[in-house]
C-alpha positions in Angstrom: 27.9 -176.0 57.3 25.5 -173.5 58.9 24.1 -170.7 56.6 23.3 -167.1 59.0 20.0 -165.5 58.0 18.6 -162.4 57.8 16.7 -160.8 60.6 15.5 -158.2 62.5 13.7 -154.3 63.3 10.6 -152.6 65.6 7.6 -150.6 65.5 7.8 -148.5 68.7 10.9 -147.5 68.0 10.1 -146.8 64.4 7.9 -144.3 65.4 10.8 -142.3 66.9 13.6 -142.7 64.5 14.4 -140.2 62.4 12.6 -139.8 59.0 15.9 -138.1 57.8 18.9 -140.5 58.4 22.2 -139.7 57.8 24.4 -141.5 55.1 27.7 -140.5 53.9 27.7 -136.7 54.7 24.0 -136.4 52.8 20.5 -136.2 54.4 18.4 -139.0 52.6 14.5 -138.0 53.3 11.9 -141.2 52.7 10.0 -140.5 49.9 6.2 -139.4 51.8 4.8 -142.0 50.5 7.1 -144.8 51.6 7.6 -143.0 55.1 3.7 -143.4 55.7 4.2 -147.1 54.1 6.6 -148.2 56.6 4.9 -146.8 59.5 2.0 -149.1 58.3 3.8 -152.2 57.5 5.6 -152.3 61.3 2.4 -151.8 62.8 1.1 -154.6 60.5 -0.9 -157.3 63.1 0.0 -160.0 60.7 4.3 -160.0 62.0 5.3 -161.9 64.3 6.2 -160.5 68.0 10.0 -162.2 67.1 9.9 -159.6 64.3 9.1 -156.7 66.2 10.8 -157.9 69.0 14.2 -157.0 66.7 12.7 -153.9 65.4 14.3 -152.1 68.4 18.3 -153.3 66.6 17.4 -153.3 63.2 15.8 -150.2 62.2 13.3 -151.4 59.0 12.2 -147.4 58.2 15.7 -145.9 58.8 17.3 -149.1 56.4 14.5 -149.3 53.6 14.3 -145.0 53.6 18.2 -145.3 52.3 17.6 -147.7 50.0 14.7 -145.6 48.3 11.9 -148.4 48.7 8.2 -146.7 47.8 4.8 -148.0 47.2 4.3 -149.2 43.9 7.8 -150.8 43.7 8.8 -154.7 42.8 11.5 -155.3 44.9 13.8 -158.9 45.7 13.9 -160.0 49.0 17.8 -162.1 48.0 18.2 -165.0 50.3 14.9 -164.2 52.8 15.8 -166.1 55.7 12.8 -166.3 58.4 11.1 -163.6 56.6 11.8 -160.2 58.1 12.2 -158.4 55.8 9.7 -160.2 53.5 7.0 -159.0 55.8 7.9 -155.3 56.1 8.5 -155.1 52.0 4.6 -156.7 51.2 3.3 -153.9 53.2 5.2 -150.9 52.2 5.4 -151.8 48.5 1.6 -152.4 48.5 -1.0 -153.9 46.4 0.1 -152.1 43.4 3.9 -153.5 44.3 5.6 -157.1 44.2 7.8 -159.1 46.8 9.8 -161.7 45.4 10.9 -163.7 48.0 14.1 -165.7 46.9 14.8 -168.5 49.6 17.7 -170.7 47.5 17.3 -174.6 47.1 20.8 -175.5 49.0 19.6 -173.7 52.1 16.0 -175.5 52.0 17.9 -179.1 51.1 20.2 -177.6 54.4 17.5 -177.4 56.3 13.9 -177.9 55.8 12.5 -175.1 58.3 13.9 -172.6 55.5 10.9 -173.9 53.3 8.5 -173.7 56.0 9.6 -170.1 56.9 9.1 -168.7 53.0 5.8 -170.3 53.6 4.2 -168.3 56.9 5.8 -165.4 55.5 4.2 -165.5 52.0 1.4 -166.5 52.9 -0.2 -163.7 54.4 0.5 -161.4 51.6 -1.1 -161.8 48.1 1.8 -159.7 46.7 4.6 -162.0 47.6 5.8 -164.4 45.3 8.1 -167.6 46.8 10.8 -168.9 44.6 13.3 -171.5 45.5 15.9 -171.7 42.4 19.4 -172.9 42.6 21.5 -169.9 43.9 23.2 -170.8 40.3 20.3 -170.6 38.5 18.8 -166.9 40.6 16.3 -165.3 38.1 13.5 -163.1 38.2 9.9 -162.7 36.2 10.3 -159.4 35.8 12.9 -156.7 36.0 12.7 -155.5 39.5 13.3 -151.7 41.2 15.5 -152.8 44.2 17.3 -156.0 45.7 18.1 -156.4 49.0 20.4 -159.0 51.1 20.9 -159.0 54.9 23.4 -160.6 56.7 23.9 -163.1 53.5 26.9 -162.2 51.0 29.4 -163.9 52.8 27.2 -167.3 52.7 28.2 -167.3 48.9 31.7 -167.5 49.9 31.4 -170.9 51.9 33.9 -174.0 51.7 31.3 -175.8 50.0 30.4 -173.2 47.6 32.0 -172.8 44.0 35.0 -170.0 44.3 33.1 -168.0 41.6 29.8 -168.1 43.5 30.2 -164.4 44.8 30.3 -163.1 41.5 27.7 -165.0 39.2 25.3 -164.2 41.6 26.4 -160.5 41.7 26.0 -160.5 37.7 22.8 -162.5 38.0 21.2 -159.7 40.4 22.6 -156.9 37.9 20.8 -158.3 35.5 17.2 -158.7 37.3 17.6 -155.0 37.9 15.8 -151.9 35.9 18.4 -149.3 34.6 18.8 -147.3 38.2 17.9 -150.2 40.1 19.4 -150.6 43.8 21.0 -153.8 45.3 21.3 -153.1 49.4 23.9 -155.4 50.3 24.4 -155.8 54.6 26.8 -157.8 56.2 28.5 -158.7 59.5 31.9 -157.0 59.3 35.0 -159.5 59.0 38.5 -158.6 60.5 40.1 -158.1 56.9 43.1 -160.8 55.7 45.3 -161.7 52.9 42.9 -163.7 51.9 38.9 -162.2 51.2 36.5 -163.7 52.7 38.9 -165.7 54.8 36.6 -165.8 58.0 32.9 -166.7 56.1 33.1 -170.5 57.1 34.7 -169.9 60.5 32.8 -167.2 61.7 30.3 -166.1 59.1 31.5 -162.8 58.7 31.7 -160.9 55.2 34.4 -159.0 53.9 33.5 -155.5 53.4 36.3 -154.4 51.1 36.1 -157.6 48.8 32.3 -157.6 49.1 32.3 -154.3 47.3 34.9 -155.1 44.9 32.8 -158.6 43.5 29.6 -156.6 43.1 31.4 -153.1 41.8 32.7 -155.6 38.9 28.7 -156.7 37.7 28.4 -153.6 36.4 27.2 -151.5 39.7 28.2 -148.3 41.1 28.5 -147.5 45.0 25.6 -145.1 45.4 26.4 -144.6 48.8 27.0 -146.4 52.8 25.2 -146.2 56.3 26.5 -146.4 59.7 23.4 -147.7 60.9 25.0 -151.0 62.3 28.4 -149.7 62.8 29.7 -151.3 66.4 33.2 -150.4 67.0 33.2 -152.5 70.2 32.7 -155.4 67.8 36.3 -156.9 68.1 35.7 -158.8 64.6 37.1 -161.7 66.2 34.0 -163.8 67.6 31.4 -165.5 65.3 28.3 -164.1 64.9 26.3 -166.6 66.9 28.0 -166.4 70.1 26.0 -165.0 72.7 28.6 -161.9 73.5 27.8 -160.3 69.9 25.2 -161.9 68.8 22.4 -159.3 67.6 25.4 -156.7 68.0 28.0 -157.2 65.4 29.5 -154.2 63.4 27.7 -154.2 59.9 28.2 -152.7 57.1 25.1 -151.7 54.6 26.4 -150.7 50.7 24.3 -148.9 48.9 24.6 -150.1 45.1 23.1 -149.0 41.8 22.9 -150.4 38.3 23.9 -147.9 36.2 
């Protein structure tokens, strides 16, 4: 079993993206605040040069300005991986803000580097809190503003995971949310089948329509989609880890809300 993790984004090219992205038809403008936030946080000497070597693919501002992140804000970094987004969050959320960043026991028991990673990346930041629960067991302190989850909702849908996974987690991270909280769920685009999620073991691809079907029946409403990682050359076909699409898979980014 091999679990994909989250990564990527880029400070040079932060710089020139667009403050204003567009998603769906509508402008979505960065609150001030947050624009100025994740300037900072890219710039921030305490990344790694891997980070902002992916900046330049994974566009952090453009990303975290549709999903409404701002200063101030306590926000779930779901499944963290190496940290990427981790980093970026401490920094634009600020002292006044919380990071929780959720790295989930099977992936750690998996392989031990996952613990190390939540380590360096907490580390730095005072407002970053680790936890390592069971992804069965996925709870939070406090009731947070935003969730987000990159490159990590078909992992629930493994052989080796239970069938209703998918959705007990959806329902778990319903409930950590405020009223108006936003989940951000992004995922590596799966050629769709009779069967959903049919390709998440072979080839660790999500399943766009079934993905929003599981997390639309928590209790959240689609607030809106980006085409920020849309490939079409992406044949669907390949897994994500080999070199011809690696880093360049067609993605797609769901914009949730709890109601």
């Amino acid at each position: 079993m091999r679990f994909a993790v989250v990564s990527t984004a880029a400070a040079a090219l932060l710089l020139a993206a667009p403050s204003l992205a567009q998603h769906e038809g509508h402008k979505m403008a960065a609150h001030p605040m947050a624009e100025h936030a994740l300037h900072a946080a890219l710039a921030d000497p305490a990344r790694p040069a891997k980070d902002k070597e992916r900046d330049a693919t994974r566009h952090p501002a453009e990303l975290l300005s549709f999903m409404g992140v701002k200063p101030g804000d306590k926000v779930g970094d779901f499944i963290m991986g190496s940290g990427y987004w981790t980093r970026i969050l401490a920094k634009t959320v600020g002292e006044k803000g919380k990071v929780y960043a959720y790295q989930p026991a099977e992936f750690i028991a998996f392989r031990a580097a996952y613990g190390t990673d939540q380590d360096d990346a907490a580390k730095p930041y005072a407002n970053v809190v680790p936890s390592r629960e069971s992804l069965g067991a996925v709870t939070f302190p406090e009731k947070l503003d935003a969730i987000i989850t990159v490159q990590n909702w078909h992992d629930l849908h493994l052989a080796k995971s239970p069938a209703t996974l998918g959705a007990s987690v959806a329902r778990a991270l319903y409930d950590s949310l405020k009223p108006g909280g936003v989940l951000l769920v992004v995922d590596h685009v799966g050629a769709p089948g009779a069967t959903p999620f049919a390709v998440a073991e072979t080839l660790h691809r999500g399943d766009a329509d079934a993905t929003k079907k599981e997390i639309e029946a928590a209790g959240f409403k689609l607030a809106g989609t980006s085409p920020i990682y849309a490939n079409p050359a992406d044949p669907h076909t390949n897994k994500v880890f080999d070199p011809a699409i690696r880093g360049k898979t067609d993605q797609f980014v769901y914009k949730f809300v709890k109601s």
